[in-house]
C-alpha positions as CSV (number, residue, x, y, z in Angstrom):
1,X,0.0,0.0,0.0
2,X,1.6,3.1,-1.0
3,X,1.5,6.0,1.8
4,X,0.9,9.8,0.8
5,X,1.9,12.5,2.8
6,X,-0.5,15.0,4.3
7,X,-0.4,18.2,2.2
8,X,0.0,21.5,4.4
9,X,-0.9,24.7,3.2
10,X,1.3,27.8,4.0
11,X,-0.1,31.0,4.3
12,X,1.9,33.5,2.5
13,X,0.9,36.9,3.5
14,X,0.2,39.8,0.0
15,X,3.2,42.0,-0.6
16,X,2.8,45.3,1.1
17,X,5.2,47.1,-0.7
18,X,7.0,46.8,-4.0
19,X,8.9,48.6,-6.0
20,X,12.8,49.5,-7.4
21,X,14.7,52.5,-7.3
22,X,15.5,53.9,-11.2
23,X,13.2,51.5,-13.0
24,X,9.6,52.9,-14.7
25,X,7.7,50.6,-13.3
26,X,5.0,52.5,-10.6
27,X,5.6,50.9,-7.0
28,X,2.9,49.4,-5.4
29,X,1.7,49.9,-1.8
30,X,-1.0,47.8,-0.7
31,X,-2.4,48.4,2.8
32,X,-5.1,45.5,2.5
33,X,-3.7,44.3,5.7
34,X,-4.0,47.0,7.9
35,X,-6.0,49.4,6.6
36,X,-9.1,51.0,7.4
37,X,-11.9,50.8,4.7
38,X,-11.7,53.5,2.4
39,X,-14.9,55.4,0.2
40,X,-13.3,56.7,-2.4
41,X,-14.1,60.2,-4.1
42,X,-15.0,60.7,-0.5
43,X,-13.1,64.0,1.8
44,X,-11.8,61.5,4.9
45,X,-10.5,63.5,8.0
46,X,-8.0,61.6,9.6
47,X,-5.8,63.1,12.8
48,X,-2.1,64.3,12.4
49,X,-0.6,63.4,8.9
50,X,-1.8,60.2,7.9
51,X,-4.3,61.3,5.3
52,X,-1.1,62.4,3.2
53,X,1.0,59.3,4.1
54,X,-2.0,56.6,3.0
55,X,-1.0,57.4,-0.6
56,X,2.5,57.9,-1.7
57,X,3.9,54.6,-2.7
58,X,7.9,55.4,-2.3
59,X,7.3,57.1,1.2
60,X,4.5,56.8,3.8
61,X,5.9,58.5,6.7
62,X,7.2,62.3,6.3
63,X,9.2,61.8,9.5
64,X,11.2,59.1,8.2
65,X,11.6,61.3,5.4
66,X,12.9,64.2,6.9
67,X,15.3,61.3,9.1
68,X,16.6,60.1,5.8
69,X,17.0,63.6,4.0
70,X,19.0,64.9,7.3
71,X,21.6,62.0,6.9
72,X,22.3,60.7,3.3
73,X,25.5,61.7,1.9
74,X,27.8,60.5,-1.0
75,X,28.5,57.2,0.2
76,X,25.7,54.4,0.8
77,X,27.5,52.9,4.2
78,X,27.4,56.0,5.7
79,X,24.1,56.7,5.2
80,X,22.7,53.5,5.9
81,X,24.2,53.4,8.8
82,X,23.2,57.2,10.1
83,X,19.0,56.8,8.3
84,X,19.0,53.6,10.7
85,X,20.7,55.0,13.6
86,X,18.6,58.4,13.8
87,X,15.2,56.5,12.6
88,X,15.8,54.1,15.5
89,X,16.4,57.2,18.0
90,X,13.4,59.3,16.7
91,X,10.8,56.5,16.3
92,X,11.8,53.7,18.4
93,X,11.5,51.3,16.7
94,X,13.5,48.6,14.5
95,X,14.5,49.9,10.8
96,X,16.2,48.1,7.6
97,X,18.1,50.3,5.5
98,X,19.4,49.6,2.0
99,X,21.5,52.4,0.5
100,X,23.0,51.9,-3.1
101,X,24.6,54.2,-6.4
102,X,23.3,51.5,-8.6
103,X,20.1,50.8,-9.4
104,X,18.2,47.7,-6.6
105,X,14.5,46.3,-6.9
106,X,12.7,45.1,-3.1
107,X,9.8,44.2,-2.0
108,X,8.7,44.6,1.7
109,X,6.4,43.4,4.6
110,X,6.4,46.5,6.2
111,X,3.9,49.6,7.1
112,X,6.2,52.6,7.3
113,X,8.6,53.1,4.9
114,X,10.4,55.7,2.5
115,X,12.7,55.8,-0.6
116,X,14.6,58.6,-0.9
117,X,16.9,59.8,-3.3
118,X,20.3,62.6,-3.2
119,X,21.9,63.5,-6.2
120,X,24.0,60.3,-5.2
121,X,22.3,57.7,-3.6
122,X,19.2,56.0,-3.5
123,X,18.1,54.5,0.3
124,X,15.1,52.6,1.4
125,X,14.0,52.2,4.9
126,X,11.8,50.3,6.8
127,X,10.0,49.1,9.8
128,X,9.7,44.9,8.8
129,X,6.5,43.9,10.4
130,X,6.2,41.6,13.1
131,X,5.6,37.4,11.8
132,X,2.1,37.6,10.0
């Protein structure tokens, strides 16, 4: 008598947010996961500055951004190494930081996060999310 194996399913959580640095393809930022429901075409007061950060797909937090525009330089170690330092400090909270001259392609679990660019460098940060 042959014997099968049980089949398991794995759950694999949706991408939350992909995208790559110099290419033309639009990132995507999907916040099916932790979002609110939205009515679109519909004026939606939210507190603070989150109305603004539920819809730019390279950059969903302004603080970060101001973290990451204060501290990139010329040279990607540097300035992965001072965006994750400060954003750590100012947020408090764990942050992933990929700095490069060159042109690099992610995809993320994460709900705050910003690409950022200088006249040299591009760097993405983020917060990863906790297991799904």
């Amino acid at each position: 008598m042959l014997k099968v194996a049980p089949v398991t399913q794995t759950y694999v959580a949706p991408v939350i947010n992909d995208c790559c640095c110099t290419c033309f393809t639009t990132c995507v930022y999907s916040q099916s996961l932790y979002s609110q429901p939205r009515i679109y075409g519909a004026k939606i007061f939210l507190p603070s500055f989150n109305y603004k950060r539920e819809y730019d797909s390279r950059c969903n937090d302004p603080v970060l951004k101001s973290i990451m525009e204060k501290n990139m330089s010329d040279d990607p170690t540097d300035a992965k190494r001072a965006i994750q330092r400060a954003a750590e400090k100012h947020l408090g909270k764990k942050f992933n930081v990929i700095c490069s001259k060159s042109d690099f392609s992610y995809i993320a679990y994460t709900d705050t996060f910003c690409q950022h660019s200088n006249n040299y460098i591009t760097c993405y940060a983020f917060n990863p999310l906790p297991k799904i």
